[in-house]
N, C-alpha and C positions, 0 to 999 in steps of 0.2 A: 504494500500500500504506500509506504515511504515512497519507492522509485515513483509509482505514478505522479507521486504530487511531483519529485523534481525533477521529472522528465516533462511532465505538464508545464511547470515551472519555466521551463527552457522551452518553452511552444512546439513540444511534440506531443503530435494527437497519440494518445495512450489508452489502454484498455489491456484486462486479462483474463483469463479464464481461469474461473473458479467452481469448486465442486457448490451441488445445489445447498448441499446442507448448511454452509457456512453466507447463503445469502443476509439473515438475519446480522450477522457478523460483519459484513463488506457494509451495510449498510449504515451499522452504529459508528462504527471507525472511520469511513467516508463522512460523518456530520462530526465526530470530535476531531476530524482534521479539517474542518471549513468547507464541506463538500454537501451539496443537497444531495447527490447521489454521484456515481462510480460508476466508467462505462465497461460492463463486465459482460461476459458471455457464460452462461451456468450450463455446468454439464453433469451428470449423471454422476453421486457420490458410490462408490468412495475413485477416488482419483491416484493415490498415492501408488500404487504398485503396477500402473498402468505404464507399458511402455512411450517413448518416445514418436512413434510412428501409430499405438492407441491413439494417444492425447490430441494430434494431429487431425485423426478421423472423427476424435469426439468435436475437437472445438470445431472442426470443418459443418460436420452435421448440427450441433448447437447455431451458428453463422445462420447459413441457410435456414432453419425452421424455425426458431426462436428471436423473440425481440428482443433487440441489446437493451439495456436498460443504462439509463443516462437522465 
């Protein structure tokens, strides 16, 4: 969440993908760091043991079917 803000910071459009279960989460931390909301793409929890080339396929299908939230 740090990087978004200062890569935001530096005016690069930023966004990341995150498991669905910690939306509640991205959303409290987005408003205690000055954010109405976080542009994220929510995929399918759990996420962590998923490979490199999964994650790819998730966030690609998350992109496509789902609205980013922003």
């Amino acid at each position: 969440m740090h990087d978004f803000v200062a890569l935001e910071g530096l005016g690069i459009p930023t966004m990341f993908v995150v498991s669905s279960e910690f939306a509640d989460a991205v959303d409290a931390q987005a408003r205690a760091l000055g954010y109405a909301a976080i542009p994220a793409v929510y995929v399918p929890h759990p996420i962590q043991d998923r490979t490199d080339d999964e994650m790819r396929a998730l966030a690609d299908q998350a992109w496509l079917t789902a609205p980013v939230s922003a």
